[in-house]
C-alpha positions in Angstrom: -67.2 205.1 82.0 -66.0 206.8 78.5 -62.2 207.4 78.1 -61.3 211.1 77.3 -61.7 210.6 73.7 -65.5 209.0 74.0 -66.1 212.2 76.8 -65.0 214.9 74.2 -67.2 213.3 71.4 -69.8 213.4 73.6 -69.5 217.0 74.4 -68.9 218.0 70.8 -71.7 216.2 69.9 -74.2 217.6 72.7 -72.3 221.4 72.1 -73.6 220.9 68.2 -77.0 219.3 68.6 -77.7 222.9 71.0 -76.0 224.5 67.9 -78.6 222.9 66.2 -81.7 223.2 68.5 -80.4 227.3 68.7 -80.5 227.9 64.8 -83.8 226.2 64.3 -85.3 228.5 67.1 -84.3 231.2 64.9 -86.1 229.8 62.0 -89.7 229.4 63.4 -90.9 232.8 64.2 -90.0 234.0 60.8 -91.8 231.1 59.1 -95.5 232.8 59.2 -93.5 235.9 57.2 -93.2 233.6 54.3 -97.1 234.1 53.0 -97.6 231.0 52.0 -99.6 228.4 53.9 -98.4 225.1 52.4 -94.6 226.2 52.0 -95.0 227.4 56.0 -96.7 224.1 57.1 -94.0 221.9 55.3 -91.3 224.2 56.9 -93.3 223.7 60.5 -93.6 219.6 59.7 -89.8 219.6 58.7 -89.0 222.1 62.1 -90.3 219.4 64.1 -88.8 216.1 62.5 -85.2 217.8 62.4 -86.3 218.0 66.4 -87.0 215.0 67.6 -84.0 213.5 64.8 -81.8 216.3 67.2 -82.9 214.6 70.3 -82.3 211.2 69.3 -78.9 212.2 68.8 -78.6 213.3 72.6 -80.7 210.5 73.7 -78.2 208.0 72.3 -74.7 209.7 72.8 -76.2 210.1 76.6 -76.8 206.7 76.9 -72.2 206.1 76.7 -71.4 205.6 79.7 -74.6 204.9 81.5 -74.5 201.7 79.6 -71.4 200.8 81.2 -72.2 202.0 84.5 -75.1 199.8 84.9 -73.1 196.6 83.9 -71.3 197.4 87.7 -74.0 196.1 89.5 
């Protein structure tokens, strides 16, 4: 299991990445307003890779503790 110090890193860490996720939901439906197609397809393209970078981030800081957790049986 984490100690207190691993547990609050993980929860700044998740409380940012939803930070994150929350700003970039704020940033696609104003996208199409920009007029242009190529500018608004690169934005979409670079939406979607900050996205699954985001989630890797959660995937990996969830996996403290479970790591350690399945070493008890």
């Amino acid at each position: 299991m984490p100690d207190s110090e691993q547990t609050a890193a993980i929860e700044k860490i998740k409380e940012a990445c939803g930070e994150i996720a929350r700003g970039m939901m704020k940033i696609t439906p104003a996208v199409p307003a920009l007029g242009d197609k190529s500018v608004e397809t690169k934005v979409f393209e670079t939406l979607y890779e900050l996205t699954k970078n985001v989630e890797t981030i959660k995937k990996q800081v969830g996996k403290i503790g479970k790591d350690d957790a399945s070493t008890l049986l």
